[in-house]
C-alpha positions in Angstrom: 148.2 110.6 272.4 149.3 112.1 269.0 148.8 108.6 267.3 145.6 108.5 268.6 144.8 111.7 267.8 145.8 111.6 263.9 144.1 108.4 263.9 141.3 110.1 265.0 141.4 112.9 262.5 142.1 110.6 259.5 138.9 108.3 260.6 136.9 111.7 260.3 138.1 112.7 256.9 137.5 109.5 255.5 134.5 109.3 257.0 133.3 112.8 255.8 134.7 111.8 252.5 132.6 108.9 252.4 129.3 110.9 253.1 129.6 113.7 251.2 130.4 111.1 248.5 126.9 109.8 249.6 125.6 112.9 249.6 126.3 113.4 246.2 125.1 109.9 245.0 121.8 110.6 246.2 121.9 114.4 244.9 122.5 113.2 241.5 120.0 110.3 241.8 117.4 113.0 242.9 118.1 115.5 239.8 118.0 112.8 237.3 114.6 111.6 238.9 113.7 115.2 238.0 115.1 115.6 234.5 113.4 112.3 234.3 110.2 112.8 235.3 110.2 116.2 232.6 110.9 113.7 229.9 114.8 115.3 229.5 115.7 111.9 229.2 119.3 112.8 227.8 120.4 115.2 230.6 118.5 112.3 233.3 120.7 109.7 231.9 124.1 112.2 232.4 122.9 112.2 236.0 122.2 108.6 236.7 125.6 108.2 235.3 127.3 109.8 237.3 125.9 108.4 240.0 126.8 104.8 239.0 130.5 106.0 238.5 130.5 107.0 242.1 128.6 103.8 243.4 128.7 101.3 240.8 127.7 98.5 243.4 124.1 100.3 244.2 120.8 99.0 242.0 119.3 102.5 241.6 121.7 104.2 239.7 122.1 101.2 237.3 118.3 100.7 237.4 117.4 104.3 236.5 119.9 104.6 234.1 118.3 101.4 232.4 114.8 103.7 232.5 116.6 106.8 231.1 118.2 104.5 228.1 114.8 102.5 227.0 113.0 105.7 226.8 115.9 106.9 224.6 115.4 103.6 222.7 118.9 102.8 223.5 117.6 99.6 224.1 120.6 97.4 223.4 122.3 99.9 226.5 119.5 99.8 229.0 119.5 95.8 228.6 122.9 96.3 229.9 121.7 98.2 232.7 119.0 96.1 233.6 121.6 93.3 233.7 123.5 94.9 236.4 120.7 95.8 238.3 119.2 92.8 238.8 122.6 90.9 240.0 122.8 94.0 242.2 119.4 94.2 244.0 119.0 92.8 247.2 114.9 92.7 247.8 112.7 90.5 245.5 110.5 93.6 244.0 113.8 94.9 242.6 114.9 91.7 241.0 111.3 91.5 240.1 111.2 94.7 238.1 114.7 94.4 236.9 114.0 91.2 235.3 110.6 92.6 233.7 112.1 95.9 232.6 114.9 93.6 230.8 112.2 91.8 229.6 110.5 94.9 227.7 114.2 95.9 226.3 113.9 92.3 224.3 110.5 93.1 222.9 112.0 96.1 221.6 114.8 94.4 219.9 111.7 91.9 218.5 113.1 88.7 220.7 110.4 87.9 222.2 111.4 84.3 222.8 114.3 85.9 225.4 111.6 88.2 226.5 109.5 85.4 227.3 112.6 84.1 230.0 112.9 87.1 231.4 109.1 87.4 232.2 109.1 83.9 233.6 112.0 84.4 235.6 109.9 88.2 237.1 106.9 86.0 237.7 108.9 83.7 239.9 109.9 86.8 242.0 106.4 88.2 242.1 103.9 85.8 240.6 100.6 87.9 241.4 101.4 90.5 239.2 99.3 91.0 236.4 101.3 93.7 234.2 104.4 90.7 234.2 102.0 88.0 233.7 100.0 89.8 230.5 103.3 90.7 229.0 104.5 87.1 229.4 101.7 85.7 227.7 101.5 88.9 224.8 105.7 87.5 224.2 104.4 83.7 224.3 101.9 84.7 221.5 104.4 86.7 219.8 107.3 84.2 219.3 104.0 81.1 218.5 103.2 83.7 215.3 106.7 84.1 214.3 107.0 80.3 214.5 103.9 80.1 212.5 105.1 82.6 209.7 108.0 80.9 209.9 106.7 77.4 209.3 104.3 78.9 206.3 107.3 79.9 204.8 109.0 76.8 204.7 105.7 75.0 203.1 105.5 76.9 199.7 109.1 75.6 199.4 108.0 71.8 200.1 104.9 71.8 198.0 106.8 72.9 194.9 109.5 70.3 195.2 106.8 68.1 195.3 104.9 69.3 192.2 108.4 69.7 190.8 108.6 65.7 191.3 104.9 64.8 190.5 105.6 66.6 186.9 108.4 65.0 186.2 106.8 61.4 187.2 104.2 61.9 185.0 106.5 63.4 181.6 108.4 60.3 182.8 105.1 57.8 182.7 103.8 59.5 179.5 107.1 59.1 177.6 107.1 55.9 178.6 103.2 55.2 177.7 104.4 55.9 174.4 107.8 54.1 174.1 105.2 51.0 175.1 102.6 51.6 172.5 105.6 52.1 170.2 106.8 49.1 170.9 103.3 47.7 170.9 102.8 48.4 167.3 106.0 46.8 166.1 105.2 43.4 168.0 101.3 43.8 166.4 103.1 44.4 162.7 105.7 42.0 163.0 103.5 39.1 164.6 101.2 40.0 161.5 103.9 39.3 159.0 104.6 35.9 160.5 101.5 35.0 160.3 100.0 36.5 157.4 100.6 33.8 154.4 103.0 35.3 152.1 101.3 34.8 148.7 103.8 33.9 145.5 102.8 34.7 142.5 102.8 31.5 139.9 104.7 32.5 136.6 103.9 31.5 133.8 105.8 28.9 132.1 108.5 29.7 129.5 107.4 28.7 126.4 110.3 27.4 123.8 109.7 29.5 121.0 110.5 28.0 118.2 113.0 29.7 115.5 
């Protein structure tokens, strides 16, 4: 009876342990919805915190926290977040959001070719929604201009190595225009000389002069 008894009583502790742990989980997820929703961004983020240290296997806190941090433009941190929310959630709208939320962190940080994935992979989840779908085509158009910029830079680079070569074929073809018309005019002069008749002069005769 006494075993059973303190069995008893330590199944009740634990059990009230484990929902007023609960209790304040959802407390703290409740004031940092508040703090968040007056734009105290800072103190909502110290909330969902601690909320993740006491659960750190339920998607709210993590996904919050990921909300808190973007609007902070800790963007680098709420990726992080958004991470662990999504290999947390359990229902497709939060994978769904998770994923697009992630998504908006990269277009932050100017990738919008990882961007791009992470809006594909929301539209899987939940491919009627429009706000996923326009942002994954706004990141498509994004990363096709950077490519383009990209490429245009590249050109000027080409084209000038190609005048560079074009000049120095024709410095090359006029130099050697002129080493031919050189050479030209020596053949001419010395073809002349052979066959121009060398005219020698007649002398006249020595006269014996006479002493």
């Amino acid at each position: 009876m006494n075993t059973n008894a303190i069995f008893s009583a330590v199944l009740m502790i634990f059990g009230l342990m484990f929902f007023s742990a609960q209790e304040n989980y959802n407390t703290l997820i409740f004031k940092g919805n508040q703090q968040f929703d007056k734009k105290n961004y800072d103190n909502a983020s110290s909330k969902y915190m601690e909320a993740a240290k006491l659960n750190e296997k339920d998607f709210t806190a993590h996904y919050n926290l990921g909300n808190a941090l973007y609007k902070r433009k800790m963007y680098d941190e709420a990726k992080a977040e958004f991470e662990k929310a999504e290999n947390l959630a359990t229902t497709i709208p939060d994978k769904s959001a998770a994923l697009y939320n992630s998504g908006n962190a990269y277009m932050q940080k100017n990738d919008s070719k990882k961007a791009a994935e992470l809006y594909k992979q929301a539209l899987k989840q939940d491919p009627y929604n429009e706000t996923i779908r326009k942002n994954y085509e706004i990141a498509m158009r994004k990363e096709k201009e950077k490519q383009q910029q990209q490429h245009k830079k590249t050109i000027p680079t080409a084209v000038l190595e190609t005048i560079k070569t074009k000049t120095k074929t024709r410095v090359r073809t006029k130099e050697t225009h002129q080493n031919r018309n050189k050479e030209t005019v020596n053949k001419i002069k010395a073809k002349a000389k052979e066959t121009i008749p060398i005219r020698v002069r007649t002398t006249t005769p020595i006269k014996c002069l006479k002493i």
